[in-house]
C-alpha positions in Angstrom: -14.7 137.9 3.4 -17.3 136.8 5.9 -16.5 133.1 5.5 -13.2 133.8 6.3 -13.7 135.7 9.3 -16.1 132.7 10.2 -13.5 130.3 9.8 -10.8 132.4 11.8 -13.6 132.5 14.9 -14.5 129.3 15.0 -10.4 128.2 15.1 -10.5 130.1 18.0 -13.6 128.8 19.8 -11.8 125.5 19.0 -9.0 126.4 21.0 -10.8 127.1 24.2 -13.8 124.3 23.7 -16.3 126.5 22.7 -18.5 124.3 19.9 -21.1 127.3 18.7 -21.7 130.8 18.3 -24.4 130.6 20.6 -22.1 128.9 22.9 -19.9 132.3 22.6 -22.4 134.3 23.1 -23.6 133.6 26.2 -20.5 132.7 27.6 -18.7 136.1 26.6 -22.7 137.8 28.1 -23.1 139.2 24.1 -25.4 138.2 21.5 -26.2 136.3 18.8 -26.5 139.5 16.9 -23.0 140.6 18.6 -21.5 137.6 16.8 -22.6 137.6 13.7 -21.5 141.4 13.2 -18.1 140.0 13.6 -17.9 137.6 11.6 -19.4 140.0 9.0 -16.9 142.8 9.0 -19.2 145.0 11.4 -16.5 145.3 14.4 -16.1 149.0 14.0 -19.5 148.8 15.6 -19.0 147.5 18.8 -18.4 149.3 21.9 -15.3 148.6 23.3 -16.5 146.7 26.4 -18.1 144.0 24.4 -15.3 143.5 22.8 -13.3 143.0 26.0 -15.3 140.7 26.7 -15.4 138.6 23.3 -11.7 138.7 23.3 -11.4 137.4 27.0 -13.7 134.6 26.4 -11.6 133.6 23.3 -8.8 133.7 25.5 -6.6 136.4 23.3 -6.4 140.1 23.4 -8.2 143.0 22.2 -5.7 143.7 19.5 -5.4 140.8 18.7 -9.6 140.2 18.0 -9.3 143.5 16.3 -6.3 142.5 14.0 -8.2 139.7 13.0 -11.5 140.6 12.4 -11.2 144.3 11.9 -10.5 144.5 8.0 -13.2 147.1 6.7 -14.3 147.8 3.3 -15.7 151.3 4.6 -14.2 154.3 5.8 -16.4 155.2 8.2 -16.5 151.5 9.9 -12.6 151.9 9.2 -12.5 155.5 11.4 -14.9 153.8 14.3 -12.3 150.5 14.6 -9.6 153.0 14.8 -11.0 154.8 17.4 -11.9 151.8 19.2 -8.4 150.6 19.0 -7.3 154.2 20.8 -10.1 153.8 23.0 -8.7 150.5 24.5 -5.1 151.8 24.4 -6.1 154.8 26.3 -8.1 152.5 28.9 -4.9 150.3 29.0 -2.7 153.1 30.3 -5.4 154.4 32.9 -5.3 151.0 33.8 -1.4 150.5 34.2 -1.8 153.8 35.6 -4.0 152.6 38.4 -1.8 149.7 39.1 0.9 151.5 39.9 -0.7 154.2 42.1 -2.2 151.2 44.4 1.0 149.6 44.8 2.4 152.8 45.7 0.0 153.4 48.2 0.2 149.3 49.3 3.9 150.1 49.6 3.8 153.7 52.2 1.0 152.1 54.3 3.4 148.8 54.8 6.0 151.2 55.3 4.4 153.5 57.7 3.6 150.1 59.7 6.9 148.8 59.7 8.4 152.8 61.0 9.5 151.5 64.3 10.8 148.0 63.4 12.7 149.6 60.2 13.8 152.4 62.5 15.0 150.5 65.8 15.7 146.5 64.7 19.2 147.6 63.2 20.4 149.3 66.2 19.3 146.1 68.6 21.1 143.7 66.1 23.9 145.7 66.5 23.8 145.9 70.2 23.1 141.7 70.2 26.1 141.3 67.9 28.3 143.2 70.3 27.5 142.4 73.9 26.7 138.6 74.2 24.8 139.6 76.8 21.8 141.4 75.4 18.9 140.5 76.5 17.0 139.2 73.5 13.8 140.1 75.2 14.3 143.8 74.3 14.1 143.0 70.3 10.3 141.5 71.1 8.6 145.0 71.1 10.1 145.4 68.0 8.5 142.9 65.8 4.7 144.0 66.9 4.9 146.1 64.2 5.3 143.1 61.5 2.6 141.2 63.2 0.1 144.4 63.1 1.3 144.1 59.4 0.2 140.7 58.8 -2.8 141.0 60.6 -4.0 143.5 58.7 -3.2 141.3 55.4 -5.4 138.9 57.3 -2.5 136.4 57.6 -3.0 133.7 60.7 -0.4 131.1 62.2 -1.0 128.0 62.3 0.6 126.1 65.0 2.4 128.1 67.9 6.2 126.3 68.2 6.3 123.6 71.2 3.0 122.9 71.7 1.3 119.2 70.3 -1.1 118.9 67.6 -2.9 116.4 65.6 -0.8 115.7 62.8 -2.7 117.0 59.1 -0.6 116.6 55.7 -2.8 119.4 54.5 -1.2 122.0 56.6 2.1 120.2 58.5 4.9 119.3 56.9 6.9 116.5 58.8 10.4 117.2 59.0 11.8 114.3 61.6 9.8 111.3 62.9 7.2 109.4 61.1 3.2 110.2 61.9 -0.1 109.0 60.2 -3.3 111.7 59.9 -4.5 112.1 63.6 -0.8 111.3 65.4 0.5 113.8 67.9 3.4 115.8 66.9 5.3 118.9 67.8 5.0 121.9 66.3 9.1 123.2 65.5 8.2 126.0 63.4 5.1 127.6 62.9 3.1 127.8 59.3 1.3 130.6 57.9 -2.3 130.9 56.2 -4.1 133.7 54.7 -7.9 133.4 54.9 -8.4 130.1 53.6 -5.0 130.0 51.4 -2.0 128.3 52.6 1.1 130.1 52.5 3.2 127.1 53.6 2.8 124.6 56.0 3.9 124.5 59.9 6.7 121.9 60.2 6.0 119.6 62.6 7.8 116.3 64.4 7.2 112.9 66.1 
């Protein structure tokens, strides 16, 4: 019944705020028309992507807007909703698909960056657990490889270790000492930041 599928929609605008079908409409970039074929059994009509997008402005998923609204009287609107439901399942494995092909990829180029750390860091914390007297310079040349690695992630220090800042909350975290916004503290371990995200603060003391 279209009353029913009108009360079942608007339950769902409740949940997320939304006080009109107009309201949905322009906030899921459909139209009026859009919306009032679903709440009048015409689902089996809609292409898949609007539909994607109803279902993520309503906050649930595409099987779940099609479970709920997709009860045809017609066998022809029945044949079009269950091709749209294999439509979207199809898309949903491409997708999945795609996902795990870039990490793949994410995961050989990190690898291929890290070859000569991975390849040489074991044999100097061997040879620094066995002769006291290694020189612990010799293990520097082997971490350029991490720092090419989080350069290219675009990921930036924040504090080098010794030097004095200006003390900020935002991005220090005081670990001895006691300092107000502006005070001058020492940087003990150094923080990280990603573009404009913090990854976690530089700890810092008075």
């Amino acid at each position: 019944m279209a009353e029913d599928r009108t009360l079942k929609l608007q339950a769902l605008m409740h949940k997320v705020g939304i006080n009109s079908f107009r309201k949905l409409a322009k906030l899921s970039g459909t139209s009026d028309r859009t919306i009032r074929k679903l709440r009048s059994s015409e689902i089996g009509t809609l292409r898949w992507q609007v539909l994607v997008q109803i279902s993520s402005t309503l906050q649930i998923s595409v099987n779940e807007l099609l479970d709920m609204f997709g009860e045809q009287s017609s066998s022809s609107s029945q044949q079009q909703l269950e091709l749209l439901q294999q439509e979207y399942q199809h898309l949903q494995q491409k997708l999945q698909q795609q996902r795990e092909t870039l990490q793949s990829e994410f995961q050989a180029q990190s690898l291929q960056t890290l070859e000569s750390f991975l390849t040489y860091f074991p044999a100097a914390k061997y040879a620094a657990t066995n002769n006291p007297n290694f020189p612990v310079s010799k293990i520097f040349p082997l971490v350029q490889s991490v720092d090419r690695l989080l350069a290219q992630w675009g990921v930036t220090t924040i504090g080098e270790i010794g030097t004095e800042i200006t003390y900020d909350p935002q991005c220090h975290q005081l670990i001895e000492g006691t300092a107000n916004l502006g005070d001058l503290v020492t940087v003990r371990y150094s923080g990280y930041r990603q573009g404009e995200k913090l990854i976690f603060r530089a700890k810092v003391s008075n």
